[in-house]
KOLTIPA-877958 format. One record per residue: x, y negated, z negated of N, C-alpha, C, CB in turn. Coordinates in steps of 0.1 Angstrom, whole numbers, plus 2048, in hexadecimal, padded with zeros to 3 digits. Glycine has a CB too. Layout:
XYZXYZXYZXYZ/...
This chain:
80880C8008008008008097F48007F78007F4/8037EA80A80C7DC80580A7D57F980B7D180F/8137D37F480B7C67EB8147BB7EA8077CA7DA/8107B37E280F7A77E681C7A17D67FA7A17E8/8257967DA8317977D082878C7BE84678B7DB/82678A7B78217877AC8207747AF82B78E7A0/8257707B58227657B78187607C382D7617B7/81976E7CF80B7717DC8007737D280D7827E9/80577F7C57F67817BE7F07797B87F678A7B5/7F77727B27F27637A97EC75F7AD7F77577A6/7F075B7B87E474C7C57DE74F7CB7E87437D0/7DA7637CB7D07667D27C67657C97D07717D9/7C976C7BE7BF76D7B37BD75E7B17C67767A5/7BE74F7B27BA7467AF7B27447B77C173E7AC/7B674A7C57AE7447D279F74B7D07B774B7E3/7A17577CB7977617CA78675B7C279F76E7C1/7917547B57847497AC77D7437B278873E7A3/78173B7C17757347C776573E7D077E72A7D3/7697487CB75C7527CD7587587C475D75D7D5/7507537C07447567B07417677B872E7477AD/73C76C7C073777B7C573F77F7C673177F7D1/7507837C27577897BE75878F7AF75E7847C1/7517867AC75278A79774B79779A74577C786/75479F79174A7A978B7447B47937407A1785/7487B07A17497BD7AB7537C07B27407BD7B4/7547CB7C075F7CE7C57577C57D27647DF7C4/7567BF7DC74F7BA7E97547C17F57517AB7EB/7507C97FD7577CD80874B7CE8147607DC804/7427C38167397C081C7387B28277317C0813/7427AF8277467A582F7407A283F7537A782E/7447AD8437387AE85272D7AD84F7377BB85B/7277B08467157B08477147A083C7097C383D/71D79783971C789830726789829710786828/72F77D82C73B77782173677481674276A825/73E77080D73C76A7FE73F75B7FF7467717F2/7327567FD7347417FC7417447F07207337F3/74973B7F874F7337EE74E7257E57577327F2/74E7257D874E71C7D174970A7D775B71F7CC/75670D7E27566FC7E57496FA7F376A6F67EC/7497057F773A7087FE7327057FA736713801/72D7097EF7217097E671D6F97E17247127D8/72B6F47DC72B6E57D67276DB7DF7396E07D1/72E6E17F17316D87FB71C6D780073F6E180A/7176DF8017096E28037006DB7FA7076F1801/7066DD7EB6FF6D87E07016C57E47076DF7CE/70D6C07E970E6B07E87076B07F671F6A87E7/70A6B87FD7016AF80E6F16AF80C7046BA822/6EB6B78036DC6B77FE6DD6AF7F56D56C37FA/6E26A57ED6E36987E46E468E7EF6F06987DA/6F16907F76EE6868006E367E80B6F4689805/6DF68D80E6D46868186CB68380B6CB692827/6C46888026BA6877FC6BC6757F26B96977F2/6CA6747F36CE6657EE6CD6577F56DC6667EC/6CB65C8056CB65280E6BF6568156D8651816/6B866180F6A866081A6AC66D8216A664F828/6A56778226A467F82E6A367783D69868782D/69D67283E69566F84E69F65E84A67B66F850/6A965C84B6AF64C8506B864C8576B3643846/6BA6408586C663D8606D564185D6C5630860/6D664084E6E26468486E16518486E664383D/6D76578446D76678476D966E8546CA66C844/6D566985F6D766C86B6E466C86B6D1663874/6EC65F86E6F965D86D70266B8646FB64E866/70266985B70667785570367F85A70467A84A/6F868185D6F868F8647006958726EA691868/6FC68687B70568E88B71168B88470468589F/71A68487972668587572B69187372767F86A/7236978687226A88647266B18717106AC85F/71B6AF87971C6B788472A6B588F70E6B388A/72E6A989173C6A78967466AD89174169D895/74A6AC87D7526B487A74E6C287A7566B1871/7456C587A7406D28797456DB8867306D1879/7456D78927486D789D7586D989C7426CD8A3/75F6CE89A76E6CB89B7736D68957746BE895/76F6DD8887756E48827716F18857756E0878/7656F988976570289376F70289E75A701897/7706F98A87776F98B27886FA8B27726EC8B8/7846F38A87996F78A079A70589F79D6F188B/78F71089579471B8937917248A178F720885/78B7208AB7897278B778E7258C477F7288B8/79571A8BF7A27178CB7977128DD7AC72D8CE/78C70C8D47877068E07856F78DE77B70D8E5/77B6F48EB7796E38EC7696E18E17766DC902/7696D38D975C6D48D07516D28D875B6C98C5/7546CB8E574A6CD8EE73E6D88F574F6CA8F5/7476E28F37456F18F873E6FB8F07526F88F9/7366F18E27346FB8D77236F48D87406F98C6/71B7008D570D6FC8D170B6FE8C17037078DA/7066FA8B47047028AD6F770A8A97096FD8A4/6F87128A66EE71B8A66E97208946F37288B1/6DF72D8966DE72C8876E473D8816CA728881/6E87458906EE74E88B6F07548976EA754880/6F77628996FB7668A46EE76C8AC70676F8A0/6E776C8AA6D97758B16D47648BA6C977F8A0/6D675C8B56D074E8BA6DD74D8C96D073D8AA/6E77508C46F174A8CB6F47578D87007478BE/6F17638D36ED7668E06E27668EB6EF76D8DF/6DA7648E26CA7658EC6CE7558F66B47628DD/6CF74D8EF6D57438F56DA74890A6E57408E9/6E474F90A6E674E9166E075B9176F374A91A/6DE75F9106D27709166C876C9226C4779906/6C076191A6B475D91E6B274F9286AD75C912/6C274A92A6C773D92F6CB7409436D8737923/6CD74C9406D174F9516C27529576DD760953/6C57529616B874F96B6BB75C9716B7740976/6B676896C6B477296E6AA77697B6B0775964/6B07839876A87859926A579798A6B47819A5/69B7969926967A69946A37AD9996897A99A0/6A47B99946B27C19986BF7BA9936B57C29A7/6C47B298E6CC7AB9876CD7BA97C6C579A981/6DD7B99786DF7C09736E77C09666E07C597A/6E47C49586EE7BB94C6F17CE9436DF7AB93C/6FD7C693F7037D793E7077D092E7167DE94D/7017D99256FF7D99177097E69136EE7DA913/70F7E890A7197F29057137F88F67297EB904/7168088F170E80B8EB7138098DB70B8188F0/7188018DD71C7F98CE7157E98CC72E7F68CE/70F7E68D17087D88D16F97DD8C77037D38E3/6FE7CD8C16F57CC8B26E47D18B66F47B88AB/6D77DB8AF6CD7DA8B76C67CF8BA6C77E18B5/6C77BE8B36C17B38B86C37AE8C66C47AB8B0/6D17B58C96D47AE8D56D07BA8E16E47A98D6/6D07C68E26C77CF8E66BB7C98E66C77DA8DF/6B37C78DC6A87C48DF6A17BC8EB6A67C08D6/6A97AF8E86A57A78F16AB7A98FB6A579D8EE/6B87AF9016B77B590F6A87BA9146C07C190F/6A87C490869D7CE9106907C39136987DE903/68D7B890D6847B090D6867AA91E6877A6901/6917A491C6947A092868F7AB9356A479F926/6937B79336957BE9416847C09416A07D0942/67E7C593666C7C393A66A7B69456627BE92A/66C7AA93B6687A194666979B94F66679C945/6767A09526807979606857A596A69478D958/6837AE9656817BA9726937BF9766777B3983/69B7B99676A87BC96A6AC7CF9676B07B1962/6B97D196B6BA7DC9666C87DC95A6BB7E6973/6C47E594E6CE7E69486D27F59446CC7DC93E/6E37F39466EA7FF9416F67FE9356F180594E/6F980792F6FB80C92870B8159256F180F928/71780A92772280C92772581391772980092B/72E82691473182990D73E82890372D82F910/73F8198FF7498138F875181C8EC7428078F3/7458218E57468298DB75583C8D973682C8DD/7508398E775C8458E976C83E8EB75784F8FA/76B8348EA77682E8EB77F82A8DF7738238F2/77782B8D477E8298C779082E8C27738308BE/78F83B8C67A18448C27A18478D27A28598B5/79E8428DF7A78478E879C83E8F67A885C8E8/7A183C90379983790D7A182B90B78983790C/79A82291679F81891879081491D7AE817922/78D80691977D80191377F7FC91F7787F6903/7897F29257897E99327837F494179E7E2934/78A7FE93F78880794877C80E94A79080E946/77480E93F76A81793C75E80B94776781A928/7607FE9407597F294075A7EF95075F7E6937/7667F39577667F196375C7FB96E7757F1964/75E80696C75381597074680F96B757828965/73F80496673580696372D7FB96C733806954/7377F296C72F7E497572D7E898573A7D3976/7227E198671F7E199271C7D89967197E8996/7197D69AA7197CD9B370E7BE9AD7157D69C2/7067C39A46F77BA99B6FD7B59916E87C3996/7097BE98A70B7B997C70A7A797F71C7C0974/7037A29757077909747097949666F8781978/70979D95C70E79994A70E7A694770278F93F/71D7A59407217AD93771D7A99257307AE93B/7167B091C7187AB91371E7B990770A7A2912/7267B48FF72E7B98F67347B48EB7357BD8FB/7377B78E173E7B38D374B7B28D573B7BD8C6/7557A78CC7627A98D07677B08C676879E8D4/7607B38B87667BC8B07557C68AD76F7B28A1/7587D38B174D7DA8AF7457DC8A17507E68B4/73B7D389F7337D88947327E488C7297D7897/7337EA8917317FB88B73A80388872B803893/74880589375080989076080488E74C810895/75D7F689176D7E888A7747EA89777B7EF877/7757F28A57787ED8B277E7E18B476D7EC8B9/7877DB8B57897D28BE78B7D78CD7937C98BA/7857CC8D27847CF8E07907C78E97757CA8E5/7977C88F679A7BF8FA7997B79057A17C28F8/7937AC8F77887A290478E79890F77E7958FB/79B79890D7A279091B79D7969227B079091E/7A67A59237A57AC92D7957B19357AD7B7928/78D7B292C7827B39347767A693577D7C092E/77D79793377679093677E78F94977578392A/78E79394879679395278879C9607A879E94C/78B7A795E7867AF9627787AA9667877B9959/76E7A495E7657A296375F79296D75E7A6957/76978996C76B78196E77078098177377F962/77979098277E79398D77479599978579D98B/76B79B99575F7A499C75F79A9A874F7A5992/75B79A9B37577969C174A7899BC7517A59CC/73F78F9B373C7859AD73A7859A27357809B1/74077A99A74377A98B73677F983748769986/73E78697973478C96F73A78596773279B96C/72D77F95C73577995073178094973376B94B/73677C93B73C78292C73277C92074E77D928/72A78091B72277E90C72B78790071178690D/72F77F8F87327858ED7307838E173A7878ED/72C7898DE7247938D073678E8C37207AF8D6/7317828BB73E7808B873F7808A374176F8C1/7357878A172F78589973678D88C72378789D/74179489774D79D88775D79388D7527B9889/75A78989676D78889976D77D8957757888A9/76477589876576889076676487E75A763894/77576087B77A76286F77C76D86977575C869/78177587478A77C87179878087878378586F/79177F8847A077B8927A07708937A077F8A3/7B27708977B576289C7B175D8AC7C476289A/7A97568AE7A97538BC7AA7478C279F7588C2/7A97468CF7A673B8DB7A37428E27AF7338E2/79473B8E478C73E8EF79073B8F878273C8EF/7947328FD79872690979F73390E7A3715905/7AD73B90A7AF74390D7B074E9137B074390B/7A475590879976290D79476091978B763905/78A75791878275292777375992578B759938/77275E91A76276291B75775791B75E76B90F/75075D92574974F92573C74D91E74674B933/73975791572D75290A7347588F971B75D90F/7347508F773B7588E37337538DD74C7558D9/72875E8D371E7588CD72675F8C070D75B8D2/7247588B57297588A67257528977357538A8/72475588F72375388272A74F87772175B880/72574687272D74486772F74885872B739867/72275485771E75484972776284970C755844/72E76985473577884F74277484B73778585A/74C77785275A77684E75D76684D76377F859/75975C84E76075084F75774D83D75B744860/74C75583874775282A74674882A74E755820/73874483873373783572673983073272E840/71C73282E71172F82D70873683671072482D/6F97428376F57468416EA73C8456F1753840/6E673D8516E273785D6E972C8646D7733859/6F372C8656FC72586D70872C87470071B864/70572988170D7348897157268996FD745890/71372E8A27177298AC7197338B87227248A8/71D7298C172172D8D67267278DB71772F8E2/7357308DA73B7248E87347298F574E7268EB/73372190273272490973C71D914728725908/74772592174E71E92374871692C759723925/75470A93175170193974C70794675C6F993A/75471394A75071795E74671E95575E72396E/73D72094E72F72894C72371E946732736940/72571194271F70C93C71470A948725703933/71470395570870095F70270D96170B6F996E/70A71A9636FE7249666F2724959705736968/6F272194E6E67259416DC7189426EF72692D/6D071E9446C67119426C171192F6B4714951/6BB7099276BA70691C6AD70F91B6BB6F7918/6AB71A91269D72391269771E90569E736911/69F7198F96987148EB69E7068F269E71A8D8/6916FE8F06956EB8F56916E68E66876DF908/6966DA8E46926D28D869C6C68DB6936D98C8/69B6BB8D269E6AD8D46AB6A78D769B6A98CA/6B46B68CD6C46B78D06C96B98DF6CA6C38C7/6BE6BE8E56CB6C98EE6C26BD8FC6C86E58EE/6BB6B38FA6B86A89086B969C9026A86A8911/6BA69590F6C16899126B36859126CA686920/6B16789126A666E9146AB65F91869F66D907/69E65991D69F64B92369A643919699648930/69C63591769962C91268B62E90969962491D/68063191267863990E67164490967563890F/67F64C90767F6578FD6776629066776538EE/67766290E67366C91D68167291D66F66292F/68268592168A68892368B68792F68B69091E/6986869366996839426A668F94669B674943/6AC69993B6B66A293B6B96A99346BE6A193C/6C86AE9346CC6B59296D86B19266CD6C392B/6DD6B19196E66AE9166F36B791A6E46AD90C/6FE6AC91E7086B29287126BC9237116A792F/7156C09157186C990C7156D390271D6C5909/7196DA8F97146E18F37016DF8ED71F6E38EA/7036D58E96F86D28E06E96D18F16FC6BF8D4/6EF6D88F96E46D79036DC6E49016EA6D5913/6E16ED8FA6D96FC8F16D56F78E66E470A8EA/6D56EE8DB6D06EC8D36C66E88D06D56E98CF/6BB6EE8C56AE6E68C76AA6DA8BC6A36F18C7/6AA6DD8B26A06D08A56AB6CF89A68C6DA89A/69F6CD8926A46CB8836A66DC8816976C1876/6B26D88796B86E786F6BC6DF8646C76F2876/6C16EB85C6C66E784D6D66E184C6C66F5845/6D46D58526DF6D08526EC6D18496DC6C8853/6E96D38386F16D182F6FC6DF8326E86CF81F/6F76EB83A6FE6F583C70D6F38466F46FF841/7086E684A71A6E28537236E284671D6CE85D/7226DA83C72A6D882D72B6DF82B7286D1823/72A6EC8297296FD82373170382C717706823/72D70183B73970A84174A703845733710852/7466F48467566F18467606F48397576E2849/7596F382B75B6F581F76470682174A6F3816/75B70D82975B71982576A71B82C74E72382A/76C71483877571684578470D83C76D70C857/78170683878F6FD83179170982478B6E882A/78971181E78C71B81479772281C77E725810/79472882179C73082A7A872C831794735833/7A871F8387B471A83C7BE7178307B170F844/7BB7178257C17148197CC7218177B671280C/7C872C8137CE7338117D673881D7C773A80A/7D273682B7DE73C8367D77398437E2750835/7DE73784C7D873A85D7D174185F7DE73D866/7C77438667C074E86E7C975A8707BB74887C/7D57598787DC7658777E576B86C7E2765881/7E97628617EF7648547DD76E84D7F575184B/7D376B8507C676F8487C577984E7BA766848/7C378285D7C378586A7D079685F7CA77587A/7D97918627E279685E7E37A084E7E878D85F/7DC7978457DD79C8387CD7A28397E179082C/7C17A38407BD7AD8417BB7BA8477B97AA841/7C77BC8507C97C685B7D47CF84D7D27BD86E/7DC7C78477E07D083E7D87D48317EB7CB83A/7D07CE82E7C47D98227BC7E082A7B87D1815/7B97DE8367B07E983D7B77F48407A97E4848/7C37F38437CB7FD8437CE8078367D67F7848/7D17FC82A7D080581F7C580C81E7D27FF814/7B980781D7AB80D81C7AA8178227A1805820/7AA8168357AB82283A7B283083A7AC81F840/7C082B8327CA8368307C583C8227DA83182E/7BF8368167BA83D8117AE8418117BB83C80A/7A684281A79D84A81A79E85782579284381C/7A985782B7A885F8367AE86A82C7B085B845/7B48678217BE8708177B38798127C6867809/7A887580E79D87E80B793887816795874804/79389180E78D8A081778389E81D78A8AD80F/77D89781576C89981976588D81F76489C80B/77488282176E87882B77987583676986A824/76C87584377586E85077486085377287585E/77F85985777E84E85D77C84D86F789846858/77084687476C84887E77C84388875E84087F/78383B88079283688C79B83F88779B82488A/7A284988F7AD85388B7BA8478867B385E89B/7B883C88B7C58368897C78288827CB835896/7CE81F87D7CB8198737C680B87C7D6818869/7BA8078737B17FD87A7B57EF8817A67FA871/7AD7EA88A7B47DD88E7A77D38887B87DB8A1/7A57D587F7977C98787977CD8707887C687C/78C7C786678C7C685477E7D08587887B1849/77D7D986176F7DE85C7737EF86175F7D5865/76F7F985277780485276681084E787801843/76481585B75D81E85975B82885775981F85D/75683684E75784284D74E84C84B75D842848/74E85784C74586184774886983B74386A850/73C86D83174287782873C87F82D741876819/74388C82B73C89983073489F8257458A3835/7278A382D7208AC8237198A381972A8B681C/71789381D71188A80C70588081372187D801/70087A80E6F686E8166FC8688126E986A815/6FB86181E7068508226FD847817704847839/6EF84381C6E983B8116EC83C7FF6DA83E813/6ED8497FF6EC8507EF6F784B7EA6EC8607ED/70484B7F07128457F17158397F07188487FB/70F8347F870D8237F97078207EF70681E805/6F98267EA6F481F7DC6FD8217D06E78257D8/70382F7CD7088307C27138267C370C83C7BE/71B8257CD72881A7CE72180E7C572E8147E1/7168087CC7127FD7C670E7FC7B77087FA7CD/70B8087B17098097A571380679C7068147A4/72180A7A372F80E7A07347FF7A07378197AC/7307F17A37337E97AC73D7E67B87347E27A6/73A7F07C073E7F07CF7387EC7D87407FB7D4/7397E37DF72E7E27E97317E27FA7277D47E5/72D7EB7FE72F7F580A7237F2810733805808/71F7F981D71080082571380682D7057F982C/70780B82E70A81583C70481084C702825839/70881A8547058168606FF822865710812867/6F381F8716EC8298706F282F8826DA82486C/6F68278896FC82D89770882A8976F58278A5/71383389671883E89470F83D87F72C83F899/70C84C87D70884C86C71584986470085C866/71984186072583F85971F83284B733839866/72C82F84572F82883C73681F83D73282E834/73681083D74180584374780283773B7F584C/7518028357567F482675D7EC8357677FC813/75C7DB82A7687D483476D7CC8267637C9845/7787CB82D7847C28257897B582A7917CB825/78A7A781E78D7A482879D79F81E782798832/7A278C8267AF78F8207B478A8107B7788829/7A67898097A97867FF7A17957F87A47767FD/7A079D7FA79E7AC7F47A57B07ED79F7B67FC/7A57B37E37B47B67DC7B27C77DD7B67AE7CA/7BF7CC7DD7C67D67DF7C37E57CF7D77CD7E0/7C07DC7C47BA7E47BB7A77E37C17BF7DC7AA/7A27DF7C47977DF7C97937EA7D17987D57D0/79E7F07D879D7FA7E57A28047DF7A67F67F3/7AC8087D77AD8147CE7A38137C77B88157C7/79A8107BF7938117BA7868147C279580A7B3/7828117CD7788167D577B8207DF77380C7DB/7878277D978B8307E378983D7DA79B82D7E8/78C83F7CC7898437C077D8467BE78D83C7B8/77483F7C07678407BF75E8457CA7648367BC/7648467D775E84C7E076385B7E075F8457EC/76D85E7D77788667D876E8717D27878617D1/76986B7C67618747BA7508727BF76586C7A8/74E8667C773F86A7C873D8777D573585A7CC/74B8797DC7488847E674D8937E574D87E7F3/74F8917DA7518A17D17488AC7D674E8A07C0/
């Protein structure tokens, strides 16, 4: 196991105090919701004093608010290596995909290739989609790719001459996958006619280091309330620049058009906020930048990136040590999210007692397994000790 030299442990363990949902349990639930931190909570508690000090509905309130929303923006765009222009905000990842699900101007026979690791909300509304627009959708087997295959390759055998959208996760929900999304935004991008890229971003965001600008995918819908341990209902989408004219606006409200003099829309607004619709709970921008400067405090994205790739590795090495449980990755993980089976036990039954135990794990029902995730402030007695206990509840 790595650990960390007594002066790393000090300042993690200080860092650790600004999350009250650490007391008194073990947390290894991070994909399914972070833990607010402290200055989150305070930051939320003063922007609901604020507006409520200067009026909801005024002029100063307003002001503060698109303020909010600028830095809110800037500092997303910092940790994703894009332009603030390029960002819609949204209220979680299911908003931020339907967004361009339902934004392309879909033909009969049009064809969108969904992979069998995608969350079932976003299934859903495919399947919504192909009822009413007479498209066809298939069903790329990602899943076999986990200990062997090559995902780019698989992804390539599946598209065809109709594909207009690929949609996929860049770190697989279910089984902690990373995928690699250069390469198959590369790949799809090549096609005779471009297929674009939806992604399902809802385990990589704050937890990989990225630039999008980079990648090139041209829809990244994402969240702020999992690994970045912001506040829930506040999420986001980039969408890039060469993809932003193909999406027309399917939810409209006040944000996302332009108007004339007389308050007649006459357009859309020429950037992100041209997806956006009304009033939301504004005080939740102060909660997630709060949450995002938490984290830049203690290390970079790839210093953070880094020190969770090594407890997931500890985690996974000890559990693979035990008889009676498999980990679904033969090999040590590339994400904070570590799945497994016990043999011969109910996953639920397992998962409750953990919680009894204060562990807090779940399960997953496609592949039937058990997720813990880790992230980089986990501590290392944390994971032996939930390793111990899964050790003896699968006796």
């Amino acid at each position: 196991m790595s650990h960390l030299s007594s002066v790393q442990f000090d300042r993690l363990i200080q860092h650790r105090q600004q999350f009250p949902a650490l007391a008194h349990k073990a947390y290894f639930n991070y994909g399914g919701q972070g833990t607010l931190p402290q200055g989150a909570i305070a930051a939320i508690h003063q922007a609901h004093e604020q507006i409520q000090t200067t009026g909801p509905f005024s002029g100063a309130s307003n002001g503060w608010i698109s303020e909010q929303a600028h830095q809110m923006k800037g500092a997303i765009a910092t940790e994703l290596g894009v332009s603030p222009e390029t960002l819609t905000l949204t209220e979680d990842v299911s908003v931020g995909c339907n967004i361009p699900l339902w934004g392309i101007d879909w033909q009969a026979g049009d064809h969108l290739l969904l992979t069998d690791c995608e969350h079932p909300g976003i299934i859903a509304a495919a399947r919504e989609i192909q009822r009413r627009f007479g498209i066809e959708i298939t069903t790329c087997p990602l899943m076999a790719t986990l200990n062997q295959g090559n995902p780019t390759d698989l992804i390539a055998q599946c598209l065809q001459p109709t594909t207009r959208l690929v949609v996929l996760s860049h770190i697989l929900w279910n089984t902690g996958q990373v995928l690699p999304l250069a390469e198959i935004v590369q790949l799809c991008h090549a096609q005779p006619k471009i297929v674009r890229i939806l992604v399902d971003a809802a385990q990589s965001v704050g937890m990989l280091p990225l630039n999008l600008t980079e990648i090139g995918a041209d829809f990244y819908a994402f969240t702020g309330h999992k690994w970045w341990c912001g506040p829930a209902g506040l999420g986001g989408l980039y969408v890039s620049p060469e993809a932003f004219s193909s999406l027309s606006p399917t939810f409209i409200g006040w944000r996302g058009i332009a108007v004339n003099l007389a308050g007649q829309p006459t357009g859309w607004m020429e950037d992100g906020r041209k997806f956006e619709i009304a009033t939301s709970d504004y005080t939740l921008y102060a909660g997630l930048q709060a949450a995002i400067a938490c984290h830049q405090q203690w290390g970079t994205a790839a210093d953070r990136y880094h020190r969770i790739l090594e407890l997931s590795h500890c985690l996974w090495q000890q559990l693979s040590e035990l008889p009676q449980v498999t980990c679904l990755r033969h090999a040590p993980p590339e994400s904070g999210l570590i799945s497994f089976t016990v043999e011969g036990q109910s996953h639920p039954a397992i998962v409750k007692a953990l919680e009894h135990q204060g562990f807090l794990v779940r399960t997953i029902l496609d592949p039937d397994c058990i997720r813990a995730c880790v992230h980089y402030f986990t501590l290392e007695t944390e994971i032996e000790q939930l390793g111990v206990a899964i050790e003896k509840l699968s006796r």
